[in-house]
Structure formats: C-alpha cells, structure tokens
Wavefront OBJ file of the C-alpha trace (Angstrom):
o trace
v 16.055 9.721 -1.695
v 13.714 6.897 0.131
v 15.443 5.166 2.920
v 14.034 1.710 1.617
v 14.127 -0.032 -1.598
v 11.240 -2.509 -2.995
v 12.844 -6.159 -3.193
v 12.041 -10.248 -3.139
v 12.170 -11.861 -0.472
v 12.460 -15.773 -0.902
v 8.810 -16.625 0.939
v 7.624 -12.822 1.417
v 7.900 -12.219 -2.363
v 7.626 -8.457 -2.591
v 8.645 -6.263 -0.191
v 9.955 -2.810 1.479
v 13.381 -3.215 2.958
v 14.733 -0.354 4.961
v 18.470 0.805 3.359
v 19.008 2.947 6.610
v 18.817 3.109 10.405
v 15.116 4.399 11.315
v 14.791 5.621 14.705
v 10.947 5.487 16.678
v 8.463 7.881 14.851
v 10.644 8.791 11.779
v 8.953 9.474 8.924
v 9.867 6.565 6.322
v 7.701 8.640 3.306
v 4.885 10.459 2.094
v 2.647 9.530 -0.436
v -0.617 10.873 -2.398
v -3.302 8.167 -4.095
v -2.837 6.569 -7.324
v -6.748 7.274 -6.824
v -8.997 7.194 -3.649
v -13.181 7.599 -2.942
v -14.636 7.943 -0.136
v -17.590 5.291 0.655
v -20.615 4.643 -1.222
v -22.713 4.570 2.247
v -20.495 7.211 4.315
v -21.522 9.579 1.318
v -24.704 8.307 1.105
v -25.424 9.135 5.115
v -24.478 12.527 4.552
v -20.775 12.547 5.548
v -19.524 15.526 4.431
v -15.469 15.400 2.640
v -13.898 16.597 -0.482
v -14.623 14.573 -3.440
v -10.949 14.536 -4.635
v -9.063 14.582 -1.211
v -11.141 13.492 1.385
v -11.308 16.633 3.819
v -13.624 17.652 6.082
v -16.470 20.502 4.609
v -18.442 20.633 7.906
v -17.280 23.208 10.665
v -16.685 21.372 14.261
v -20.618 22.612 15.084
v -21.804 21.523 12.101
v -20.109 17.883 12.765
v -21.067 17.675 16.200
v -24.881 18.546 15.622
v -25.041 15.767 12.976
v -23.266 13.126 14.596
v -25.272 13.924 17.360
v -28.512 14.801 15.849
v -28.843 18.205 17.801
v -29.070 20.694 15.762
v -28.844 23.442 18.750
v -26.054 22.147 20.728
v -23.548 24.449 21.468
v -19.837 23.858 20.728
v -16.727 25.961 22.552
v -13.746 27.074 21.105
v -15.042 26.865 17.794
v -11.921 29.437 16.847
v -10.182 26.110 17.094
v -12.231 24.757 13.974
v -9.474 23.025 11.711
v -12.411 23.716 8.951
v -12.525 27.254 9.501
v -8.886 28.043 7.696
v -10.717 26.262 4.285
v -14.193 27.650 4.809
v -13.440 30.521 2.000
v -11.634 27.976 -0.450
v -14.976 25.393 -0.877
v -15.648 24.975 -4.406
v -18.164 22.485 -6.055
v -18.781 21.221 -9.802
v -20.864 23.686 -11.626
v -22.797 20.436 -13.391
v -23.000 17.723 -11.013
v -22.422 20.063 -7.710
v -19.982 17.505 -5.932
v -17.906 19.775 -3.584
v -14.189 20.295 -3.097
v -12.210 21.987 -0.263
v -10.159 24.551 -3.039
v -10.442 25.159 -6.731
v -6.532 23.140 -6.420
v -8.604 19.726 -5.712
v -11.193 20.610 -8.317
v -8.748 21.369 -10.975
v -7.016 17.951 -10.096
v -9.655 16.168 -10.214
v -11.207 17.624 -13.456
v -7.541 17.166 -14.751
v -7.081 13.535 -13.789
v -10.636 12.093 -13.573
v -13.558 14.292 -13.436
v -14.402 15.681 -16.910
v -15.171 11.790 -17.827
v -16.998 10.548 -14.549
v -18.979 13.545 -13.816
v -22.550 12.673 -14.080
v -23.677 16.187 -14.608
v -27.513 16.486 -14.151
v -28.039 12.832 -13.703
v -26.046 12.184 -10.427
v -29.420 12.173 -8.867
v -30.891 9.789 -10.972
v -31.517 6.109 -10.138
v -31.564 4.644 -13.417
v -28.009 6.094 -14.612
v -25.898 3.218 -15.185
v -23.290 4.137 -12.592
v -25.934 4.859 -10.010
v -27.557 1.424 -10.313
v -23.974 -0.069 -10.137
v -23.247 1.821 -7.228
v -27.027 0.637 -5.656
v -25.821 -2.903 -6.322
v -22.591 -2.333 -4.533
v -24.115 -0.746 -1.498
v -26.750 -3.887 -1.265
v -23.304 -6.131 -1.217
v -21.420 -4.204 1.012
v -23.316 -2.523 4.204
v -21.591 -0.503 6.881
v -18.551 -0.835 8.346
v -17.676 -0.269 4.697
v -14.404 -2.041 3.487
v -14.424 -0.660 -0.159
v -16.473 0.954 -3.004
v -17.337 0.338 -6.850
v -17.036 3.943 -6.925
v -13.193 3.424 -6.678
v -13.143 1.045 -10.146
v -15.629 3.854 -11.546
v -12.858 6.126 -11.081
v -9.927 4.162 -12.465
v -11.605 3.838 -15.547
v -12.331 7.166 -15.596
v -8.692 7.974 -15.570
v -7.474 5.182 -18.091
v -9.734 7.049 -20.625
v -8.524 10.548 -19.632
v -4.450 9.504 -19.572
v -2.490 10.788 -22.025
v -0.095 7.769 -21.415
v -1.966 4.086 -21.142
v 1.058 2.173 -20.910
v 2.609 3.927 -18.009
v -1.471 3.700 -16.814
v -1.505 0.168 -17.338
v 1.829 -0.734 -15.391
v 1.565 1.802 -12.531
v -2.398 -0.542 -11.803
v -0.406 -3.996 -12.847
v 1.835 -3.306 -10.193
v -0.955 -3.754 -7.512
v -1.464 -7.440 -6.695
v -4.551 -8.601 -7.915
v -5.497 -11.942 -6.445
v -8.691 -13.371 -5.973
v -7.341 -16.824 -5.739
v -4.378 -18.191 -3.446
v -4.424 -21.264 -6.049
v -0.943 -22.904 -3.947
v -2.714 -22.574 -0.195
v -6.596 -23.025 -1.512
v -7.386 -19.183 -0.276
v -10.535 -17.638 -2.103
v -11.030 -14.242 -1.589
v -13.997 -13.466 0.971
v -16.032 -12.383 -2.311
v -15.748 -15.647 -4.475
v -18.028 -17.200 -1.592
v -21.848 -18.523 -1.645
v -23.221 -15.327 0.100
v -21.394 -12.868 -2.813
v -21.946 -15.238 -5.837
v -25.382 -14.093 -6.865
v -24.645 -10.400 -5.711
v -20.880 -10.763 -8.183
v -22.723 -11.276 -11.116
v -25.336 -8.759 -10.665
v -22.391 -6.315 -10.412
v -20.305 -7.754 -13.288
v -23.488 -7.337 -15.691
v -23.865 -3.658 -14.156
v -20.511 -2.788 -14.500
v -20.552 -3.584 -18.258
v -23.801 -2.160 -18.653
v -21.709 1.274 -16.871
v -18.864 0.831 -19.264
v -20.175 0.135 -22.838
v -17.148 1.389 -25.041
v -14.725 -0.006 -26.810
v -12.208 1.607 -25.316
v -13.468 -0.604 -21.810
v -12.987 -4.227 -23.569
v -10.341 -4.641 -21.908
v -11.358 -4.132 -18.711
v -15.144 -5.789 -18.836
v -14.629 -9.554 -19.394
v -15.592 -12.123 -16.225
v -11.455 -12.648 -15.783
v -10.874 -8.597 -15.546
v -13.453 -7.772 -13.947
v -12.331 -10.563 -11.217
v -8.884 -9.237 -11.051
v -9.780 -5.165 -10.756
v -12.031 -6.567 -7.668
v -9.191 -8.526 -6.570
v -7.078 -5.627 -6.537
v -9.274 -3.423 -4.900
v -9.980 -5.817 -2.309
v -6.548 -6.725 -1.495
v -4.692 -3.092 -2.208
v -7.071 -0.763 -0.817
v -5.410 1.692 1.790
v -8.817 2.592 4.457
v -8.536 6.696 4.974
v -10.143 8.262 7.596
v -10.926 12.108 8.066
v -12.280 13.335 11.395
v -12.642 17.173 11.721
v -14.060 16.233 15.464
v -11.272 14.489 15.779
v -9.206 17.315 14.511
v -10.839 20.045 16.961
v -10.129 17.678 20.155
v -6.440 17.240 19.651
v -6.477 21.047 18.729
v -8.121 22.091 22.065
v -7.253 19.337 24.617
v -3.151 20.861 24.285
v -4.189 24.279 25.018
v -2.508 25.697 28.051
v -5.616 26.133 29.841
v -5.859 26.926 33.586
v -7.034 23.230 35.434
v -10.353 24.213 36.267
v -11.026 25.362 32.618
v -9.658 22.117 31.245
v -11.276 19.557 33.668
v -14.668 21.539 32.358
v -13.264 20.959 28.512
v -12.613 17.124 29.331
v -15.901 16.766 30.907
v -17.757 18.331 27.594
v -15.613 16.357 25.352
v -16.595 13.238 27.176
v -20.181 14.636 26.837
v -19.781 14.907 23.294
v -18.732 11.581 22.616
v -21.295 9.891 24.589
v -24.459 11.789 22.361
v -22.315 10.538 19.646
v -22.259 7.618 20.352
v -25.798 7.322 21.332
v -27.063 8.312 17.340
v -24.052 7.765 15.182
v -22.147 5.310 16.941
v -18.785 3.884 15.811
v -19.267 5.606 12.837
v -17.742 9.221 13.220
v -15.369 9.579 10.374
v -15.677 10.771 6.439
v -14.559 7.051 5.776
v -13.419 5.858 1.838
v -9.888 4.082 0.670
v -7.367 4.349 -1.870
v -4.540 2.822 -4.002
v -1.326 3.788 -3.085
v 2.097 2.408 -5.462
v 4.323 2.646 -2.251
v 2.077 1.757 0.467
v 1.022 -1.881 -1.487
v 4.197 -2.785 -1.306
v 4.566 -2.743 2.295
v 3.958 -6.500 3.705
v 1.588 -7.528 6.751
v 3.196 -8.541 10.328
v 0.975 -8.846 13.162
v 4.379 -7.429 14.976
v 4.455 -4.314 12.777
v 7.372 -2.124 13.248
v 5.607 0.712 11.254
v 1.911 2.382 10.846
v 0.161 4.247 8.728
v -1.240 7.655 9.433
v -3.128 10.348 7.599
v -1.955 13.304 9.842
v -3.185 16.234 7.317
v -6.684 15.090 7.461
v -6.717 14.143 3.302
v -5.558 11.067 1.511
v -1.965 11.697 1.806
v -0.469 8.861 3.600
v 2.404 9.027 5.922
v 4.642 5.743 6.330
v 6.130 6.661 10.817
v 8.073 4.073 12.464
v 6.892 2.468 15.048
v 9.869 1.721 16.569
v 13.703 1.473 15.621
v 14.584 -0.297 12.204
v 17.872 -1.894 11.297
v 19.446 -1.716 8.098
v 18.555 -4.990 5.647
v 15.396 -4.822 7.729
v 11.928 -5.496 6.440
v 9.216 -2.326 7.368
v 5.771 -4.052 7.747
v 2.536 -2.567 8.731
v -0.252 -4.284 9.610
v -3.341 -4.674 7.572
v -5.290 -5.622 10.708
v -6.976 -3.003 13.165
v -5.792 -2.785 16.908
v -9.112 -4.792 18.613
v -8.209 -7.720 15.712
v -4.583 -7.624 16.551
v -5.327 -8.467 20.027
v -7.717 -11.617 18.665
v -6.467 -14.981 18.848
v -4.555 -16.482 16.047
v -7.018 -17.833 14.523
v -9.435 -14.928 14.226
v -6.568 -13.234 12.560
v -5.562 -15.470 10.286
v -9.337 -15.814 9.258
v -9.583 -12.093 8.767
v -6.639 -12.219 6.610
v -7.205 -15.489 4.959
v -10.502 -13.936 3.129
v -9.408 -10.438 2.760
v -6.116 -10.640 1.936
v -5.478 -14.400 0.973
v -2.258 -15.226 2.163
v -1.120 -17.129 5.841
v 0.462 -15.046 8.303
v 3.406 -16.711 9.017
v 5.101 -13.438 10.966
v 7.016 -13.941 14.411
v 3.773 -13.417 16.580
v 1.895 -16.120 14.492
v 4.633 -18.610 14.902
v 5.288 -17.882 18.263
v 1.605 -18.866 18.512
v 1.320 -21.598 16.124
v 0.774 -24.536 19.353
v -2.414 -22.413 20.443
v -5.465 -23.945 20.206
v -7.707 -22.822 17.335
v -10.024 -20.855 18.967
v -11.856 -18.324 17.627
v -12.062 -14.855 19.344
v -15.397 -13.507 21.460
v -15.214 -10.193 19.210
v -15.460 -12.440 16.063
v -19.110 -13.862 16.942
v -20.424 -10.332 16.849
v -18.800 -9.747 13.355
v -20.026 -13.599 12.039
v -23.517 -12.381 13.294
v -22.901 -8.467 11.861
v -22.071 -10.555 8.554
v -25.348 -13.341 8.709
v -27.506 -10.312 9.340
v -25.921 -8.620 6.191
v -26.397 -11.698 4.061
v -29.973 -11.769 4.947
v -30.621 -8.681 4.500
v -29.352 -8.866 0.789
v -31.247 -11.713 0.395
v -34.381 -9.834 1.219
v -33.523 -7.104 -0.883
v -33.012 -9.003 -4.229
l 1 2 3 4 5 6 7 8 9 10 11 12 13 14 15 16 17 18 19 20 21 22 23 24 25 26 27 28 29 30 31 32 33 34 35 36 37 38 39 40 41 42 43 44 45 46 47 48 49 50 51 52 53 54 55 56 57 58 59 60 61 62 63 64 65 66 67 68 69 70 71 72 73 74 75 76 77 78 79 80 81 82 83 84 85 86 87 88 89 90 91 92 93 94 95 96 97 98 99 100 101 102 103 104 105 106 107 108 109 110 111 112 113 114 115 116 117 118 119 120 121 122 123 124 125 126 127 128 129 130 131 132 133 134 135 136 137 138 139 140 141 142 143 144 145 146 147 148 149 150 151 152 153 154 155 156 157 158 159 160 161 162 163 164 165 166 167 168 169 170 171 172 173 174 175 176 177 178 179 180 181 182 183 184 185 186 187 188 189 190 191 192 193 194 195 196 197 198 199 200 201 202 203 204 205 206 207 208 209 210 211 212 213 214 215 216 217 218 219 220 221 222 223 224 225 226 227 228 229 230 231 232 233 234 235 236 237 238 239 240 241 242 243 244 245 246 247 248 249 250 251 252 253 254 255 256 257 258 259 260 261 262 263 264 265 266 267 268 269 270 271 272 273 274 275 276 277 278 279 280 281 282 283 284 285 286 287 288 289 290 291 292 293 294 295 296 297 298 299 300 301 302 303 304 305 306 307 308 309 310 311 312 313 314 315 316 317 318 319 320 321 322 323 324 325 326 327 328 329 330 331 332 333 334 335 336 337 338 339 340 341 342 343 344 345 346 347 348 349 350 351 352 353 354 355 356 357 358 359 360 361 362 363 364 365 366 367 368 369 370 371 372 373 374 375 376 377 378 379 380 381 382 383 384 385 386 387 388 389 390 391 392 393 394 395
C-alpha cells in the first residue's frame, strides 16, 4: 500500500500527494523502469554497465585504471570490490555480444525487448539503420548527455514484442509529452534554430529505422514530436558508479587512524588522476521512464530526492525531510550547483527542458530579484555554442 495517491491539483495539474505522515529519510517507494538505456556516448567511450540494468561490469581496478588511464596503478582493498560478488554471473548475447550482469537481466531483456532490437552481427556496422540513427543522435547531443535515441529504439522494440498494446499504449500515454507550452509560449529546447536542421535529419532516420507497418503509428512528424517530447520531459537520469561504490564501502571500515588517514589520502589521489583524464565524467550514465516517478512535480524546495542506492535502474523515492498528510512530495528536476543559480538561470533551465514556470515557494519568494543570469550559466551557454558549431561542422 503506497503512502501517496496521484491527484489534480488546480494549477499543479498532476501530482503525488502524500496520504500519510513521512518522517526524514523514509522510503516513500521503489520502482523499476518502464524502460531505461544507458547513453549513446557513455557507451560509446567505453563505459562499461549492464545493457538491461545499468550495473557496473568493471572491477574497482579495472574502473580506476580507465578513468585514469593507468593501466598499472595499484588499487587497495580490492576485497571491497562491489563488482566482485557479480563477477561469476556476467553473461552477454550470443549474437550481438552486448553484456549483462546475470542470465536474470538477459532473460528480461530478451523477454521484454531484446529478441526484436538485437542487431546481431550488424551492431558494428555503420550503415545499419539504427546505427546511423544513433550517429545522428550523438552529432545532436554531445557530452554531458541528457538523453538517447537509443531509449525510443527500445520502446518500439517493446510495443512490437507486447502481448498487450493497449495496456502498452496507456502505460507510455500516461507520460506527458509536450513539446509545446502553447498557454505560456514555452518551446521545448529542441524545437529551436540550432536543433531544426539536426530534428529532421533524425525524423527521416528514424523512419528509415522503423519501416513496418506495424510503426505507422509511431513515424509521422506529430508522433515523432511527441515520443521526443516525452523523452525529453520524462526521462529519469541514472547513474552507476562502482568507484563510487568501493569508496563508501571502504571509507566506513573500522580502520585504525593511521591506516585511514593513508586510505583518505589515496582516495583523494585517485580522484585527482581522475579528474585529470576523465574529468566530471566518472559514472556509467543513461536514463529511464519511470510511471511513478513522472508523476512527481518539480519544487526548487524539494521535500524528497531521488536515489539509485543498488547501483541499477531501480529508483528509490527517500524523504528529504518530514511530510504532512494532504501534502504534495516534489523532487527536483534540477541538479544541486543549478539549484543554487539565480532565479533566472533556473527558470531558463526549466523553461527549455521541461516547459513549464516554476512558480514553487523559493521562486516566489524570489520573484522581486533582478533577472540576472548565473556565472555557472556562461560556461554552459559557451559548452552549448561550442556544441552547435561543432554540429555545424560535422554536417
């Protein structure tokens, strides 16, 4: 029984509203994907995660050399390695080879998706249709990654392989699909100059992908807008880190003081060559579409997050804090550095991505602030020029 029902709101519209008292860090529900994929690039740059469930298949060493590109540095504690308990269960497709972390995701995914979208022999090749859609994606959509084509490749995939369409259809109806906020004059991030040319290349490429009859309905201009709509404005981001993992792991380890001001100083180490090659980028990285989890409303004052504690897709709904009765739970869709931006950087960010106006309690209580945009947000206009450009140069 969920402690929250899914109701309207007058000026919310839909939403979760808590039907119990929730104290700090109770767990309001879990929940696996209606589908998830990990990134076209973070696969593409050799991140390593289960193709149906998103763990980790490096070991800790094997993570840490890559990230750091040092392929002899040694690692401690690797008895630690969350990996290690799964090493024996790895499994792969015996005719395209994509891996799983236990014959339990392969069989679900075979089950649910696979037998249609496995490429077989030709994931390797270029001029497969889902390949070049996939190269067309990755030209629109550089790193930090937000989404992937891959995630609409699989969604069809399961609408051909369900034994039940209707319940198919309604379960991905239920997801809000705006592109257009036609009563505010919001257009979705992707309906603008830099995306136009790039939107039709990936249209044409996505029919090209999905020839069959049994696709018509999903391949004219108007649903082809709306799947992108929902993906854009459903998508659940799911990191996996088994570094991550291996430091909470080893960091609450009763060690004497000298032994753990040694571990603290590696760890620190670690991060910095890290950093150095790979960056911010240090996760298995993809999203998903979650029934529950799209229902849940954005407040830049969230009273709830959402974690992925089992390193997979599973989502866990915790409280932030306590929760009334009659009491909407919001997340928020924003990241902690935006939350701290200025209102107006954050009501950009969710203007294009999202297309609605915050209107939650911090926004208002900020609403005589002048609009100024953020320092952070020059780095991402410039992250997003560059981006452009480059697109430009490769079309």
């Amino acid at each position: 029984m969920y402690a929250f029902e899914i109701k309207e709101i007058p000026g919310r519209g839909r939403a979760m509203v808590s039907t119990k008292s929730l104290n700090t860090d109770d767990i309001i529900f879990e929940e696996e994907p209606f589908v998830s994929c990990q990134f076209s690039w973070n696969a593409a740059y050799g991140y390593a995660a289960c193709d149906h469930c998103m763990r980790p298949l490096e070991t800790i060493t094997e993570n840490i050399r890559r990230l750091a590109n040092q392929p002899a540095l040694a690692v401690p504690l690797t008895e630690y390695d969350p990996t290690a308990q799964w090493l024996k269960q790895f499994t792969s497709c015996s005719k395209c080879r994509v891996r799983y972390c236990s014959e339990e995701c392969r069989i679900e995914a075979l089950k649910r998706y696979h037998r249609i979208a496995c490429l077989g022999s030709y994931r390797n090749d270029n001029s497969h249709p889902i390949n070049k859609l996939n190269e067309i994606w990755k030209k629109m959509h550089y790193p930090p990654e937000t989404g992937t084509i891959q995630l609409l490749v699989r969604l069809l995939a399961m609408y051909q392989e369900s034994n039940n369409k209707k319940e198919f259809l309604e379960n991905l109806q239920s997801f809000q699909s705006l592109v257009v906020n036609k009563e505010q004059r919001i257009y979705h991030k992707m309906l603008g100059e830099n995306f136009e040319r790039q939107m039709e290349q990936l249209y044409v490429a996505f029919c090209e992908a999905f020839q069959g009859e049994e696709f018509s309905m999903f391949t004219t201009p108007e649903a082809f807008k709306a799947l992108m709509g929902l993906m854009g404005t459903n998508s659940q981001g799911i990191a996996t880190s088994v570094l991550a993992e291996w430091v909470k792991k080893v960091t609450e380890l009763p060690l004497p003081e000298t032994d753990k001001n040694k571990l603290d100083e590696y760890i620190d180490d670690i991060y910095h060559k890290v950093g150095e090659f790979a960056g911010e980028f240090l996760n298995n990285e993809g999203s998903g579409l979650y029934l529950l989890q799209s229902k849940i409303n954005h407040s830049c004052l969230p009273n709830a997050q959402v974690t992925f504690p089992y390193s997979n897709d599973i989502v866990v709904l915790k409280a932030l804090q306590p929760i009334q009765v009659g009491e909407e739970i919001c997340i928020s869709y924003l990241d902690e550095g935006q939350l701290e931006r200025s209102r107006h950087s954050r009501q950009k960010i969710l203007k294009e991505n999202y297309i609605f106006v915050c209107e939650c309690f911090k926004c208002q209580r900020e609403a005589n602030d002048p609009d100024e945009t953020s320092e952070e947000e020059f780095d991402d206009d410039e992250m997003d020029m560059d981006a452009a450009e480059d697109n430009g140069m490769n079309n």
